[in-house]
C-alpha positions as a Markdown table, in Angstrom:
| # | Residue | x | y | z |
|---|---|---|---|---|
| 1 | Unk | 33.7 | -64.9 | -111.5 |
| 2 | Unk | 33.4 | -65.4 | -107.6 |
| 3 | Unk | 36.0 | -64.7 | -105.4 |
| 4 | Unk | 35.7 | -66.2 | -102.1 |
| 5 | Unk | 37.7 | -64.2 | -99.6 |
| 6 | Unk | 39.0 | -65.2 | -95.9 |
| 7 | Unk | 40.7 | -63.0 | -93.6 |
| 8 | Unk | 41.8 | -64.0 | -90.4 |
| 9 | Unk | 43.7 | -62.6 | -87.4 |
| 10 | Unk | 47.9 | -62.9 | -88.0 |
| 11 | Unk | 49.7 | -65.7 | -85.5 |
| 12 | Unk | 50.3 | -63.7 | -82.4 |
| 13 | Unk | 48.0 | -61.0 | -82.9 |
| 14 | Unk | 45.6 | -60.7 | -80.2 |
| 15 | Unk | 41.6 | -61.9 | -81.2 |
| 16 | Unk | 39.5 | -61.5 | -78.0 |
| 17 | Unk | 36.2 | -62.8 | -79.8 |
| 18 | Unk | 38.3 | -66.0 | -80.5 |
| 19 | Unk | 39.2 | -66.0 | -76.9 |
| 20 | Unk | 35.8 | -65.5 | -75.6 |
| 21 | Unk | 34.5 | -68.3 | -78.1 |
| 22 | Unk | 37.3 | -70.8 | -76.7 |
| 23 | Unk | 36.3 | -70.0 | -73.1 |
| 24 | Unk | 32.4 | -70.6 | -74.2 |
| 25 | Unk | 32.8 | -73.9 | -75.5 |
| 26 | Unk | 34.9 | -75.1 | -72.3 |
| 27 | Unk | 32.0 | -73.9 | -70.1 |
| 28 | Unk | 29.7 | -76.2 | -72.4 |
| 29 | Unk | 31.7 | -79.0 | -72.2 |
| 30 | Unk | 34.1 | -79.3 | -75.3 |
| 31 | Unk | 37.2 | -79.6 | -73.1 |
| 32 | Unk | 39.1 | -80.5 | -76.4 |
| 33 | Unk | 39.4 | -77.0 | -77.9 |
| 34 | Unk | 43.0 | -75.7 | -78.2 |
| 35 | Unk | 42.0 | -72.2 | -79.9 |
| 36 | Unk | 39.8 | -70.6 | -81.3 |
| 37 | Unk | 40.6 | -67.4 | -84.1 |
| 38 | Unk | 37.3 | -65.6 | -85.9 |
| 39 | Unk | 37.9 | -64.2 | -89.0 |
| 40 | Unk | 36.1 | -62.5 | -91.8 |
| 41 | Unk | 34.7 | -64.3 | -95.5 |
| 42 | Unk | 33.6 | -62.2 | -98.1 |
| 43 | Unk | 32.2 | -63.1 | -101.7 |
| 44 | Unk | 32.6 | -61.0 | -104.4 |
| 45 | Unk | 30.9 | -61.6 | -107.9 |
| 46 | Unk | 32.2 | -59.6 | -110.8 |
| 47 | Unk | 33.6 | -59.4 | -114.3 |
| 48 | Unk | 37.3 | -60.3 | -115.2 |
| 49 | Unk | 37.6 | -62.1 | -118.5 |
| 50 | Unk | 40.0 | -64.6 | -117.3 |
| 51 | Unk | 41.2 | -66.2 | -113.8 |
| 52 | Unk | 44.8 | -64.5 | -114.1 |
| 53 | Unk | 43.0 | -61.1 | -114.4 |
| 54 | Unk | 40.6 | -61.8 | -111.4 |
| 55 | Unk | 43.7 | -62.9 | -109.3 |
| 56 | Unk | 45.3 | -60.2 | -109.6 |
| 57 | Unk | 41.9 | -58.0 | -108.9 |
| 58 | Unk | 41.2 | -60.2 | -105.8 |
| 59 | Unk | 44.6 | -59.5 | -104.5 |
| 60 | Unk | 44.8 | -55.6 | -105.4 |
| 61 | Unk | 41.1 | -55.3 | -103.5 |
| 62 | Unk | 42.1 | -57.2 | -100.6 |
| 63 | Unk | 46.0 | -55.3 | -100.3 |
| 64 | Unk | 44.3 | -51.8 | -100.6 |
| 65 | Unk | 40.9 | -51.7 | -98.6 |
| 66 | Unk | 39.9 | -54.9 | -97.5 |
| 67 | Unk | 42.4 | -56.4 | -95.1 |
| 68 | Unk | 44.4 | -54.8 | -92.5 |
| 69 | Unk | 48.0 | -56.0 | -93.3 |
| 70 | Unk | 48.9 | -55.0 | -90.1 |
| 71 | Unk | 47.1 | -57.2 | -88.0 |
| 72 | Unk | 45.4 | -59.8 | -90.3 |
| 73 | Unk | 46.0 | -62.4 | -93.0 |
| 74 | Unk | 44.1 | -63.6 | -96.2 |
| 75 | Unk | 43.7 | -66.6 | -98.6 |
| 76 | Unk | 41.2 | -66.5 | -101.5 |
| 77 | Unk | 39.8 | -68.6 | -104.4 |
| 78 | Unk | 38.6 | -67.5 | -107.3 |
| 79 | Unk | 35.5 | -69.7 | -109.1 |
| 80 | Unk | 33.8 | -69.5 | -112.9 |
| 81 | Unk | 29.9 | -68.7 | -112.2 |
């Protein structure tokens, strides 16, 4: 299995690399930017027998090392290699 992970900053949580990024691209010209939020992907390849299983070890990973509930947000998808 491959679990493709994305973590990103919660709505209203402050993300000064975003901010810098936005400013950036309006010095360079792309005036059409309304934000800009930088988050994390991580891919994990492992063993769990079926997609219910590897749900549930994709969410347990992500809830107890790695993503900060606090401050950030995550989505994943889980694909058969």
């Amino acid at each position: 299995m491959l679990a493709k992970i994305f973590i990103k900053p919660k709505k209203g949580i402050l993300d000064p690399q975003g901010k810098a990024v936005s400013g950036a691209l309006a010095r360079l010209g792309f005036n059409r930017i309304q934000d800009v939020r930088i988050g994390k992907y991580i891919e994990i390849k492992f063993d769990a027998g079926d997609t219910d299983t590897a749900q549930s070890d994709v969410r347990s990973m992500c809830e107890t090392l790695l993503v900060n509930k606090v401050i950030e947000d995550f989505t994943f998808e889980i694909a058969e290699e």
